[in-house]
C-alpha positions as YAML, in Angstrom:
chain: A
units: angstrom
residues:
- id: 1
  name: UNK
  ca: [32.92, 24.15, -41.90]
- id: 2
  name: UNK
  ca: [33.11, 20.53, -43.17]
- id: 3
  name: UNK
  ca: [30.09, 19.45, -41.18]
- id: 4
  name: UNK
  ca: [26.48, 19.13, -42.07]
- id: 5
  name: UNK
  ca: [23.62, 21.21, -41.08]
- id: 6
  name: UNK
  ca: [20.30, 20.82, -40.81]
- id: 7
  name: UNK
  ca: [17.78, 20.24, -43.00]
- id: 8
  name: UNK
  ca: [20.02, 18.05, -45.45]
- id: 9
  name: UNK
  ca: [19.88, 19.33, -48.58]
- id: 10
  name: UNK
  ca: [19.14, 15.78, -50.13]
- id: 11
  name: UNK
  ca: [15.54, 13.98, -49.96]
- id: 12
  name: UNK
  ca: [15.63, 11.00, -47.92]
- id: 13
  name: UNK
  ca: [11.62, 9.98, -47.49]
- id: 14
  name: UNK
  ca: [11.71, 7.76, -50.84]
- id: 15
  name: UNK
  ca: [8.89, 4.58, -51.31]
- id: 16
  name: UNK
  ca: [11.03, 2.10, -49.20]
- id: 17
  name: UNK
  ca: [11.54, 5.07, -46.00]
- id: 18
  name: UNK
  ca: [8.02, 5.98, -46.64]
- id: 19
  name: UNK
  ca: [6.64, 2.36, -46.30]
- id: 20
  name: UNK
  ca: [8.90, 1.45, -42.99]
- id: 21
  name: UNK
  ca: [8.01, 5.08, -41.50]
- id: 22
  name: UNK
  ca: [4.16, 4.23, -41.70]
- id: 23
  name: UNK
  ca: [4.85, 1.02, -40.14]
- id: 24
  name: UNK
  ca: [7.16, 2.23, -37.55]
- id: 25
  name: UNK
  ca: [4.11, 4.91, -37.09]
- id: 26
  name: UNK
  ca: [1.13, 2.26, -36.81]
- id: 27
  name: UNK
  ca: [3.53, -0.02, -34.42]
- id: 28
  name: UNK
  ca: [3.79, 3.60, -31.86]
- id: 29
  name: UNK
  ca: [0.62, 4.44, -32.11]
- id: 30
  name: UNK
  ca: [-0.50, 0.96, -30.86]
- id: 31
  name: UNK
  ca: [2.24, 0.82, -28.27]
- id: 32
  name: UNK
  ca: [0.79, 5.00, -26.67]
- id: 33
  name: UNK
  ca: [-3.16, 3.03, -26.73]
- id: 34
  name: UNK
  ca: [-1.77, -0.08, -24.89]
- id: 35
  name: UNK
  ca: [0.10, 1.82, -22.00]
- id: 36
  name: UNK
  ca: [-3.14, 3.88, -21.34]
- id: 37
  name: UNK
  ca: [-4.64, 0.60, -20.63]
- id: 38
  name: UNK
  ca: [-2.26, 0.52, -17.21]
- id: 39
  name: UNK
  ca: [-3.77, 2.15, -14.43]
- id: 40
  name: UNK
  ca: [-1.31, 3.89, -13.12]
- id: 41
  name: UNK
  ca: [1.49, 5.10, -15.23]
- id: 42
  name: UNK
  ca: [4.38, 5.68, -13.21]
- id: 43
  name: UNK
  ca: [4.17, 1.70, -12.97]
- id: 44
  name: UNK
  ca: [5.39, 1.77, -16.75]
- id: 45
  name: UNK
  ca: [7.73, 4.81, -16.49]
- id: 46
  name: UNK
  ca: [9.05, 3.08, -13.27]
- id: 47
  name: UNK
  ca: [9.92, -0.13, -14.37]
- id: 48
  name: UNK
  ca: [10.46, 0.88, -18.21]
- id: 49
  name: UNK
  ca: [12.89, 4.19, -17.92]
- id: 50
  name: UNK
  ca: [14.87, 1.64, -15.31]
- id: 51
  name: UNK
  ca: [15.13, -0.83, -18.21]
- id: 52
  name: UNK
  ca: [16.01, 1.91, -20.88]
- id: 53
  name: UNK
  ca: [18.68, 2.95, -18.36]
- id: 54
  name: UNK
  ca: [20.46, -0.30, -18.00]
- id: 55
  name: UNK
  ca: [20.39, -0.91, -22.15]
- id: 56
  name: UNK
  ca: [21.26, 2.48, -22.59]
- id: 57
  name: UNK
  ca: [23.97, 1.86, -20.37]
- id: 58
  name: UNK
  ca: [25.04, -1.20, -21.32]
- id: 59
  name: UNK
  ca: [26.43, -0.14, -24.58]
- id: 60
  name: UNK
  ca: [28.80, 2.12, -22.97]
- id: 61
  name: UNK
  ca: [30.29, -1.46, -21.19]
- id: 62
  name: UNK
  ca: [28.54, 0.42, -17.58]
- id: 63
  name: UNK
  ca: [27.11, -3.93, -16.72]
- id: 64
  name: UNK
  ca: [24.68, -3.98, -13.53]
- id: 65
  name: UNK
  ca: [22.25, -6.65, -12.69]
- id: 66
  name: UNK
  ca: [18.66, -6.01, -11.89]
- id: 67
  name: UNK
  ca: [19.18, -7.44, -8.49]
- id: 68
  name: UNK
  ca: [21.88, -4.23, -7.93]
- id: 69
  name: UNK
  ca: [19.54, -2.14, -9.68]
- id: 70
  name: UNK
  ca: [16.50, -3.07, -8.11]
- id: 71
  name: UNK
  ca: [18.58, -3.17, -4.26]
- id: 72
  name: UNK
  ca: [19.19, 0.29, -5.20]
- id: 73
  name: UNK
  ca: [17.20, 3.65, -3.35]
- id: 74
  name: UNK
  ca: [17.85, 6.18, -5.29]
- id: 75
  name: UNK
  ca: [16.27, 9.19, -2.93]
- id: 76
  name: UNK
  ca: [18.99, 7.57, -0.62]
- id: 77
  name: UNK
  ca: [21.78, 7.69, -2.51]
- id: 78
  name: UNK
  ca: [22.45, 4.45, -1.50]
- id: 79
  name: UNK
  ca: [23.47, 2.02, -4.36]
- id: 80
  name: UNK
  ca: [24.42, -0.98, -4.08]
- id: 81
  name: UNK
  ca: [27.32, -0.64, -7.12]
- id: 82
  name: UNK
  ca: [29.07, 2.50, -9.34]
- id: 83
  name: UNK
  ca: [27.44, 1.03, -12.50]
- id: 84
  name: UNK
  ca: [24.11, 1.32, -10.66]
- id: 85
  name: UNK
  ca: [24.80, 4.59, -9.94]
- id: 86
  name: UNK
  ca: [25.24, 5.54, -13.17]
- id: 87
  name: UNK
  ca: [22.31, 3.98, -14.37]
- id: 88
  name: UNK
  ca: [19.81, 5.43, -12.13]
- id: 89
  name: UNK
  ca: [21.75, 8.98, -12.45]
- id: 90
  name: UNK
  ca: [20.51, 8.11, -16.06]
- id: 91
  name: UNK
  ca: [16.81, 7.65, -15.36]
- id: 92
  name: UNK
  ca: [16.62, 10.55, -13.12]
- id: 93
  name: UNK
  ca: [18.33, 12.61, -16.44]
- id: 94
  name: UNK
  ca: [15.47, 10.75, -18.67]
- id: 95
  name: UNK
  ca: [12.57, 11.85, -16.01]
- id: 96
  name: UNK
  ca: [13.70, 15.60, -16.05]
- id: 97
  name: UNK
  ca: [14.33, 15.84, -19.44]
- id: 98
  name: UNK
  ca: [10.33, 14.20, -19.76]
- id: 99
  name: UNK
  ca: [8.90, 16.46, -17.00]
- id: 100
  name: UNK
  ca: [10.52, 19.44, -19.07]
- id: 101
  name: UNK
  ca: [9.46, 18.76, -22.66]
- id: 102
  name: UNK
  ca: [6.06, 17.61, -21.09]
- id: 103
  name: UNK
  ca: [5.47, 21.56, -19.57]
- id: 104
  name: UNK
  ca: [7.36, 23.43, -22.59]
- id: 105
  name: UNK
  ca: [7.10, 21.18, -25.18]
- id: 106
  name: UNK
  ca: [10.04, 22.41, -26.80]
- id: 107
  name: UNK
  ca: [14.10, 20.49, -26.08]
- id: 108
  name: UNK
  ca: [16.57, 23.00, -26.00]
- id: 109
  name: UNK
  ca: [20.30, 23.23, -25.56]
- id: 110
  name: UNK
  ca: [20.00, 24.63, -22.25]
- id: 111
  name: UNK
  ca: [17.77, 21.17, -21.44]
- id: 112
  name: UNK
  ca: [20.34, 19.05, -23.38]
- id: 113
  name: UNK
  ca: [23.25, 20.29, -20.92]
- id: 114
  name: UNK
  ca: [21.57, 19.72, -17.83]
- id: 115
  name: UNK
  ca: [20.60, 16.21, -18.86]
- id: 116
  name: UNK
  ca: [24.15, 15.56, -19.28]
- id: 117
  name: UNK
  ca: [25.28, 17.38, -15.97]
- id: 118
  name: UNK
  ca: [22.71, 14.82, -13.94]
- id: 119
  name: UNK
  ca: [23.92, 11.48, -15.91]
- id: 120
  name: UNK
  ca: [27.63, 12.42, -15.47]
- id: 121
  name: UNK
  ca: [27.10, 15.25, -12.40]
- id: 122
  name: UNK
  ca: [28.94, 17.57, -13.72]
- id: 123
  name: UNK
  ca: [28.73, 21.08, -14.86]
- id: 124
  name: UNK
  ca: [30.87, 21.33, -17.87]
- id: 125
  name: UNK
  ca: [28.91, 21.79, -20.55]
- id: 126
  name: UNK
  ca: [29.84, 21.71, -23.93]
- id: 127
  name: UNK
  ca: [33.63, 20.89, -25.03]
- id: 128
  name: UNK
  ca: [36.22, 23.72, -24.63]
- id: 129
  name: UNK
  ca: [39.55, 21.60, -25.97]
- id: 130
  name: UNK
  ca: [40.46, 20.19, -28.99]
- id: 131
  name: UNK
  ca: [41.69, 16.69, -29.17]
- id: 132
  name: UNK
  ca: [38.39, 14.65, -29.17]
- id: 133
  name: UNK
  ca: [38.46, 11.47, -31.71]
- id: 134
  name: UNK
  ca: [36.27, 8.75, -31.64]
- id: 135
  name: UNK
  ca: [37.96, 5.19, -32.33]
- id: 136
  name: UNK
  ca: [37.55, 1.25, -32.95]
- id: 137
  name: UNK
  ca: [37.75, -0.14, -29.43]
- id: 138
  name: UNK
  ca: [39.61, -2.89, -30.27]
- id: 139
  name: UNK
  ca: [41.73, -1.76, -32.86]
- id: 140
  name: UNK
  ca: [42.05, 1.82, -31.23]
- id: 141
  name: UNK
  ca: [42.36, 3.33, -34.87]
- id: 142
  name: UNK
  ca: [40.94, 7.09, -35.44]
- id: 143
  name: UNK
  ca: [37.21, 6.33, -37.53]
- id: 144
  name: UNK
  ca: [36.07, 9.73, -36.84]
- id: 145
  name: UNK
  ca: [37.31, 13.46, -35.59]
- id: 146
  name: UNK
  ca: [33.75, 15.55, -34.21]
- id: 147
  name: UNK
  ca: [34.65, 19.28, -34.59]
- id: 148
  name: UNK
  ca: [37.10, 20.58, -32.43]
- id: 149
  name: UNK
  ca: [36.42, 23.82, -31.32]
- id: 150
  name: UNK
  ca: [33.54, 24.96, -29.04]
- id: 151
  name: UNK
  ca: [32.61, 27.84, -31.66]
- id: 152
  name: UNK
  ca: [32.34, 24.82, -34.26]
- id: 153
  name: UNK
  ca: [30.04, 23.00, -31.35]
- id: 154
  name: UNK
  ca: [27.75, 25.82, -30.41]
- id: 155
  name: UNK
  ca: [27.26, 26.94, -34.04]
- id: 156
  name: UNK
  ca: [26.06, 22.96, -34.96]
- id: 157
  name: UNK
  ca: [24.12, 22.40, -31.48]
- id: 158
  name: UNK
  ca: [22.23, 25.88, -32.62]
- id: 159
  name: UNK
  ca: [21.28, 24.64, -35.65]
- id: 160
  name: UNK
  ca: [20.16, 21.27, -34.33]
- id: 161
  name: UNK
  ca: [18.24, 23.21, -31.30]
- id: 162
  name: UNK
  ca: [16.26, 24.92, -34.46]
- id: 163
  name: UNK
  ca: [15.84, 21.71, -36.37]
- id: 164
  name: UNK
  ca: [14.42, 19.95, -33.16]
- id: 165
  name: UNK
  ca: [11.83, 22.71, -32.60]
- id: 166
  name: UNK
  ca: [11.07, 24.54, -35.42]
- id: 167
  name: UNK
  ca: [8.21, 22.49, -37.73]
- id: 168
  name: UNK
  ca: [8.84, 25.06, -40.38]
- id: 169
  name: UNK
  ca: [12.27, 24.09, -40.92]
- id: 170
  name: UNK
  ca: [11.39, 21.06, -42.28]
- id: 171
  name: UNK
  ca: [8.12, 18.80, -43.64]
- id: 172
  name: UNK
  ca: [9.97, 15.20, -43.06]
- id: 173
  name: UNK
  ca: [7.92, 12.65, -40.77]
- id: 174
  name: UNK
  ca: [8.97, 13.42, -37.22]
- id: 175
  name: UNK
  ca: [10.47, 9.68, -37.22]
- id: 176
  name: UNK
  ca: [12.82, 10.32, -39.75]
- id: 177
  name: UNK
  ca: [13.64, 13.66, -38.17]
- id: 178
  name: UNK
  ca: [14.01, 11.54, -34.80]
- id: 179
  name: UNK
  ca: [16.59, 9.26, -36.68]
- id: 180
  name: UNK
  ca: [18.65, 12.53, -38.45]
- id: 181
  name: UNK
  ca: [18.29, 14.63, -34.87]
- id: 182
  name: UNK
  ca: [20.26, 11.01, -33.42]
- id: 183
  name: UNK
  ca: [23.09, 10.74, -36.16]
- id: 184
  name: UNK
  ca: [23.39, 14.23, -36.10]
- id: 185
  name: UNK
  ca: [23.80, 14.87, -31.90]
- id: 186
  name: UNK
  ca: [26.03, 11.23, -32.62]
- id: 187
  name: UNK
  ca: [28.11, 13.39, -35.04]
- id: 188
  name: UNK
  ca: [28.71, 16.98, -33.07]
- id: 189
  name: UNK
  ca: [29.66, 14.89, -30.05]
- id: 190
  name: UNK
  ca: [29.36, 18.00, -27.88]
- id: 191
  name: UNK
  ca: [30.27, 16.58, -24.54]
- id: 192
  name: UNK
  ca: [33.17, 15.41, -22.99]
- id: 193
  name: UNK
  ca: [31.64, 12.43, -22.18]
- id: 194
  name: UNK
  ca: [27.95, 10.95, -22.05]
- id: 195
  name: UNK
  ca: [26.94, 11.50, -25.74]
- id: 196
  name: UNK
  ca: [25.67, 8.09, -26.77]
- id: 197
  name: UNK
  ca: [23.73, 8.39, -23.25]
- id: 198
  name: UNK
  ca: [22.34, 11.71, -23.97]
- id: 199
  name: UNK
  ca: [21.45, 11.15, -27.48]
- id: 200
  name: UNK
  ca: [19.60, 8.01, -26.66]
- id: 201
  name: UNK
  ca: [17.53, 10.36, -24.26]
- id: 202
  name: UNK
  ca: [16.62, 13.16, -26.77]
- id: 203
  name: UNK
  ca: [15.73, 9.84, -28.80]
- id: 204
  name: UNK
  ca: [12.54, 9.72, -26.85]
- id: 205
  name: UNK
  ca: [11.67, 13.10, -25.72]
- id: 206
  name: UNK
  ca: [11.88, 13.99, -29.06]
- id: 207
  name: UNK
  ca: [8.84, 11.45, -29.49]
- id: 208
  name: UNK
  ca: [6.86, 12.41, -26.61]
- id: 209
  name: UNK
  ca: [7.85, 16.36, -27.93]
- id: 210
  name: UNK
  ca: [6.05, 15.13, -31.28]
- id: 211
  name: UNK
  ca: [3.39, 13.38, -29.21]
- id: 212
  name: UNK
  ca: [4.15, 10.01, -30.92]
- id: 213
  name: UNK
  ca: [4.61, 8.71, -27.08]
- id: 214
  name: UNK
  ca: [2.27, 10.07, -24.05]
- id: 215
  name: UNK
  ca: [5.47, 8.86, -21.41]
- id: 216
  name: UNK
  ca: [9.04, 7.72, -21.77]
- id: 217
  name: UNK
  ca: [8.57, 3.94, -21.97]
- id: 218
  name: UNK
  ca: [10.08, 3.08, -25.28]
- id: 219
  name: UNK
  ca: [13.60, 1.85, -24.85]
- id: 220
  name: UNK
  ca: [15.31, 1.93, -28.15]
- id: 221
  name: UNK
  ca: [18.84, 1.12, -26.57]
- id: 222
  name: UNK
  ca: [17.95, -2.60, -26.18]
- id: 223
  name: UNK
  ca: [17.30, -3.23, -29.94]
- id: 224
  name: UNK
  ca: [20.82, -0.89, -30.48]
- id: 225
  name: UNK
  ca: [22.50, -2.92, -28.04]
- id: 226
  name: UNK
  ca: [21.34, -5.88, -29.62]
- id: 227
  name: UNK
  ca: [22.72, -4.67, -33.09]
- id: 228
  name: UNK
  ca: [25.82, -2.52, -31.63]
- id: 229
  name: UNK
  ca: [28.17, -3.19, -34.42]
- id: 230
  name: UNK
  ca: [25.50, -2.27, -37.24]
- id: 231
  name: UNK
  ca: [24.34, 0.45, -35.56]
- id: 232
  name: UNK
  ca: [28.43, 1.81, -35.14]
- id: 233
  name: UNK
  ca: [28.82, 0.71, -38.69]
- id: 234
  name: UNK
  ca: [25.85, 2.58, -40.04]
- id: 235
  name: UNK
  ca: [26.32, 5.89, -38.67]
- id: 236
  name: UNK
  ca: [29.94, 6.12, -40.02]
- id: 237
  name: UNK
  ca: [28.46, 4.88, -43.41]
- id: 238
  name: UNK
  ca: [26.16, 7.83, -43.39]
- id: 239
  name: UNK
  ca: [29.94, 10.30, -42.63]
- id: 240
  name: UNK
  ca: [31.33, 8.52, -44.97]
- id: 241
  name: UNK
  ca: [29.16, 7.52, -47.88]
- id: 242
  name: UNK
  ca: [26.23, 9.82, -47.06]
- id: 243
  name: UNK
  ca: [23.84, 6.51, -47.26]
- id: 244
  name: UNK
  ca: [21.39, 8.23, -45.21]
- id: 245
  name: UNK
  ca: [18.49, 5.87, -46.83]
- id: 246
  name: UNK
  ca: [20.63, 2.48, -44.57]
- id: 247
  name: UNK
  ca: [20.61, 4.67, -41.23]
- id: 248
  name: UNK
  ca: [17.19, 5.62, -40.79]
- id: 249
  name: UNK
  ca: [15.78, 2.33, -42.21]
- id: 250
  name: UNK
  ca: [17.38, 0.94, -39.42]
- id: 251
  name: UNK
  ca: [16.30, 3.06, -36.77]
- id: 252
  name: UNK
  ca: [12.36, 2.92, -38.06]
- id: 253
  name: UNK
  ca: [13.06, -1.14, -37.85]
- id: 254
  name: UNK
  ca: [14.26, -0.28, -34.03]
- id: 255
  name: UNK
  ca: [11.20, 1.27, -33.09]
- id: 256
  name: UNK
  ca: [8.55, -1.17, -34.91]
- id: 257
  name: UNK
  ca: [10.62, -3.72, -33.11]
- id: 258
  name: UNK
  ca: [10.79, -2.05, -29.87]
- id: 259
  name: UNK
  ca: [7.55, -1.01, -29.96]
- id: 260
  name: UNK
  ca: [6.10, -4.79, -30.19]
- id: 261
  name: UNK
  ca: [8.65, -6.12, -27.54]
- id: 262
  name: UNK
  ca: [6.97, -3.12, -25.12]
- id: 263
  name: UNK
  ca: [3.54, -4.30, -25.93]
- id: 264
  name: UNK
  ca: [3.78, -7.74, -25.24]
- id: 265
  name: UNK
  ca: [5.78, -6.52, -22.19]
- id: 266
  name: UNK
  ca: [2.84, -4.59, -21.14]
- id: 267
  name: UNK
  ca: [0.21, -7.42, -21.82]
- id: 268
  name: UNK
  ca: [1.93, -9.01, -19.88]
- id: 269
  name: UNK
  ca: [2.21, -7.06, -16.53]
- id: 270
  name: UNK
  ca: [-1.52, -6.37, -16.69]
- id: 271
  name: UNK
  ca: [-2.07, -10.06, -16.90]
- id: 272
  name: UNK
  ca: [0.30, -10.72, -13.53]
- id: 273
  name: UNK
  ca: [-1.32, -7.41, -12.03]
- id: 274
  name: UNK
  ca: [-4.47, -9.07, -12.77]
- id: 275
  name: UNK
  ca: [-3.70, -12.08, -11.40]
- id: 276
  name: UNK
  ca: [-2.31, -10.73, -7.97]
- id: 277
  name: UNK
  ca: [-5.30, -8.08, -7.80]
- id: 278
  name: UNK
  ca: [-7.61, -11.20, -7.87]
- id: 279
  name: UNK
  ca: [-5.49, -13.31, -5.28]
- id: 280
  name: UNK
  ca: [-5.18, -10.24, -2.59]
- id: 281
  name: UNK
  ca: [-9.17, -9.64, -3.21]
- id: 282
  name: UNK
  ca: [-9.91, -12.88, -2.11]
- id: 283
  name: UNK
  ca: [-7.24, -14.00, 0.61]
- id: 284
  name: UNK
  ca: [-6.21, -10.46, 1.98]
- id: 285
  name: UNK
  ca: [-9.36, -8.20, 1.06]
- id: 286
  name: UNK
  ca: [-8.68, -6.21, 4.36]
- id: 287
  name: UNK
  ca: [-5.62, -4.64, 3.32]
- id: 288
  name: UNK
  ca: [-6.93, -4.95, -0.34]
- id: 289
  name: UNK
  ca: [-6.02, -1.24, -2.61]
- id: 290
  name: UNK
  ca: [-5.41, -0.04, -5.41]
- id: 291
  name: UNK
  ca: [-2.38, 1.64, -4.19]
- id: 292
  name: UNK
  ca: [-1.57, -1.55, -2.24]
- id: 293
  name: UNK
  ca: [-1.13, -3.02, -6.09]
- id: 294
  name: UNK
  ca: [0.54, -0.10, -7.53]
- id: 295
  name: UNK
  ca: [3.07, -0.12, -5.19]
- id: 296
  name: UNK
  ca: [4.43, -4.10, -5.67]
- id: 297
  name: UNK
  ca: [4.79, -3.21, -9.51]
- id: 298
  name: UNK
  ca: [6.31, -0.12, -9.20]
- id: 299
  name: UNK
  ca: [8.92, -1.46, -7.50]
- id: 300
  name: UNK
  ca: [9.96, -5.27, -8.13]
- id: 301
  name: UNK
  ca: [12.25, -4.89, -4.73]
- id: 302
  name: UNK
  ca: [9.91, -2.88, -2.38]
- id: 303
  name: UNK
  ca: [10.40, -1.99, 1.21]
- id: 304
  name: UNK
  ca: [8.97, -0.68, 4.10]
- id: 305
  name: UNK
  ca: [9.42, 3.09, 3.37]
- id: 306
  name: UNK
  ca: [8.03, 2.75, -0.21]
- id: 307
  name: UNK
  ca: [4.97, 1.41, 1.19]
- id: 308
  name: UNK
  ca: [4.56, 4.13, 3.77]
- id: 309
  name: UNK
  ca: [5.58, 6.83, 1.10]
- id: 310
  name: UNK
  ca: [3.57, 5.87, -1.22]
- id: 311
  name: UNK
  ca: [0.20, 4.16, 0.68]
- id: 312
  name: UNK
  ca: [0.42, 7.24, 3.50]
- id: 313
  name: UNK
  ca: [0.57, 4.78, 6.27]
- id: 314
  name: UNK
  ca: [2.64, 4.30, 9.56]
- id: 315
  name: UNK
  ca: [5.68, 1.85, 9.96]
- id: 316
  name: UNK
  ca: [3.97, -0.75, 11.79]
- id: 317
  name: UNK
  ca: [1.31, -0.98, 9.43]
- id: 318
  name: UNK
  ca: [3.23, -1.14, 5.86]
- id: 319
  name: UNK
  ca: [5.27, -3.73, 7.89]
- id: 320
  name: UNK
  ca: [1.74, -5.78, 8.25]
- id: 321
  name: UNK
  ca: [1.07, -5.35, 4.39]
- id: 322
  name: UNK
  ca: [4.06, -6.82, 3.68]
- id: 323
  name: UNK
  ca: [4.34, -9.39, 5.59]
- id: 324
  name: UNK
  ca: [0.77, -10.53, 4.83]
- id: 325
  name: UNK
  ca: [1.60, -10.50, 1.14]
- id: 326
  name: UNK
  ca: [5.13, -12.55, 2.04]
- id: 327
  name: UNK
  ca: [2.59, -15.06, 3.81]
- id: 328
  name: UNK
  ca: [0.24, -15.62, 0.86]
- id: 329
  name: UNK
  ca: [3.18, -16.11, -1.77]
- id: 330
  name: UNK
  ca: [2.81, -13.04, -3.74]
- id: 331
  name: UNK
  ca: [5.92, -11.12, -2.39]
- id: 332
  name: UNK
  ca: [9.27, -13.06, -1.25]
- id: 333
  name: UNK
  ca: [11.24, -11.37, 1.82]
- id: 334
  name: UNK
  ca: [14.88, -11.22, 1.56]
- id: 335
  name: UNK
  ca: [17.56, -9.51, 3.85]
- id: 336
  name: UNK
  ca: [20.18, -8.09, 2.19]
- id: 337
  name: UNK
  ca: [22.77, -5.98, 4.77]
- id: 338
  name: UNK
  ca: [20.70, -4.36, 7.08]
- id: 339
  name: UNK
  ca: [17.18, -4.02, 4.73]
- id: 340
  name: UNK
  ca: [14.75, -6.41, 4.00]
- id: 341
  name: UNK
  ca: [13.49, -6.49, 0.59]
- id: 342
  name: UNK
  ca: [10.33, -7.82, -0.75]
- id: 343
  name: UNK
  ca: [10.27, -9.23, -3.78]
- id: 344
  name: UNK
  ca: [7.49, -9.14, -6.64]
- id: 345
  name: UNK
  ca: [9.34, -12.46, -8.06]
- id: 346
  name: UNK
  ca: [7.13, -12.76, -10.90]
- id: 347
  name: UNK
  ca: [7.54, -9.29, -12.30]
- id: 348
  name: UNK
  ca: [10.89, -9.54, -11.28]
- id: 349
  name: UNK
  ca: [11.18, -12.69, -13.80]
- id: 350
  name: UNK
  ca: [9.52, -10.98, -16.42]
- id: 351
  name: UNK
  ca: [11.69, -7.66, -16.07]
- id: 352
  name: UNK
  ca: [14.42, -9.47, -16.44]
- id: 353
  name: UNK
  ca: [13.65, -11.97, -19.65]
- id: 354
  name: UNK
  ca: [13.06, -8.42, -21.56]
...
């Protein structure tokens, strides 16, 4: 078999990997303390795992707005494009696969599969056929052939299954594991289609397996969308040259970089949470609550079913909520079709500049 398994058989965790791994550590162990500082968390995995969606998306050319996204009801099914479909069949793969590695604390194949099955829902599993290459999309030239056969792809995706959950295996940092675990899912290409998707997922439930991340709210794919031709160039550098040392340099870069976007990103939705739990306080303390708040930042668009979901109240009152905070300037009502959206405008703005 002329592909690799794991552990490599070369050392990788020289002075230079060693120095950007302990930074890459320092910037995630800053980002876990800062999220506990949000009282509610599904307000980060919410808003965050919908970002990480799009980005992740995005690189496979799958473009949706935030207004789409956010116009969107997912428990629905009603979606207000294909793209945005896709994206949120994406986050709903990204919160199983978390609720999973949360109660196990292991990521298996059989977990890998059916996060693929909900991004692309389908049932097919691994590949059966031969003929799989993966190519330059503008020049359409053959840069690399995956193995072929599905013997060749369940022999590699058992080894990887042992790498990913057996400590024993191997003493590297669980970043740079995180970073060979990605090149190497990258490289076996077991699925027909949603890899890059997929492996972008295990990317962080591998970190919240490793407890480097208490919830799924670090969204490598905008910093790899941001550098997509690097990132394409390095991990055929590593087929072809075996310049492992370039590849996970660059992904420990990703995550100290990621990591700081996500904290000022959090900084600053406690300041605006802040600032609107102050201004409903003093103009609107009757309908004043915690759950009130959580609810406008879970959900940039919110309507009138959120709000009695989510606040356990009747129709007519989540109507009077809502139209109370639409009077005081701190949601903005907007029909679109039949439903009327209300709009947290300022998180909306600052979802959207990130």
């Amino acid at each position: 078999m002329k592909y690799v398994n794991l552990p490599l058989a070369i050392e990788i965790e020289n002075k230079k990997v060693l120095k950007k791994t302990a930074a890459a550590r320092a910037a995630l162990a800053e980002l876990k303390g800062t999220a506990l500082s949000i009282p509610n968390e599904h307000i980060l995995v919410n808003t965050l795992s919908l970002q990480e969606a799009k980005d992740s998306s995005a690189i496979e050319n799958i473009i949706t707005t935030h207004d789409e996204l956010y116009q969107s009801d997912s428990l629905a099914e009603n979606y207000k494009s294909l793209a945005s479909k896709e994206i949120y069949h994406y986050n709903t793969a990204l919160k199983r696969g978390y609720e999973i590695v949360k109660a196990t604390g292991l990521l298996l194949n059989r977990d890998i599969i059916r996060i693929q099955s909900v991004i692309k829902e389908s049932n097919s599993g691994f590949r059966k056929q031969a003929g799989t290459t993966l190519k330059n999309e503008k020049t359409q030239e053959v840069i690399y052939t995956p193995p072929q056969t599905q013997e060749e792809i369940i022999i590699l995706m058992s080894n990887l299954e042992k790498y990913i959950n057996d400590e024993m295996l191997s003493d590297e940092d669980p970043l740079v594991k995180m970073a060979i675990i990605h090149h190497q899912f990258e490289s076996i290409h077991p699925f027909y289609d949603g890899n890059g998707r997929v492996g972008r997922i295990i990317n962080i439930l591998y970190l919240v397996k490793e407890d480097l991340l208490e919830s799924p709210i670090l969204y490598l794919s905008r910093y790899i969308n941001q550098h997509k031709q690097q990132y394409y160039a390095l991990l055929q550098k590593v087929r072809d040259e075996k310049d492992w040392e370039s590849w996970v340099l660059f992904i420990l870069e990703a995550v100290i970089e990621t990591s700081k976007q996500t904290i000022r990103l959090i900084h600053k939705i406690k300041e605006l949470m802040l600032f609107h739990k102050n201004k409903i306080r003093e103009e609107l303390p009757k309908i004043y609550s915690q759950d009130l708040l959580n609810n406008i930042f879970k959900h940039p668009y919110t309507k009138i079913h959120f709000m009695m979901d989510e606040l356990n109240v009747s129709r007519i009152t989540a109507v009077k909520y809502l139209e109370e905070l639409k009077k005081k300037g701190i949601l903005h009502k907007e029909k679109i079709g039949k439903e009327n959206f209300y709009i947290n405008v300022k998180l909306y703005e600052l979802l959207s500049l990130h």
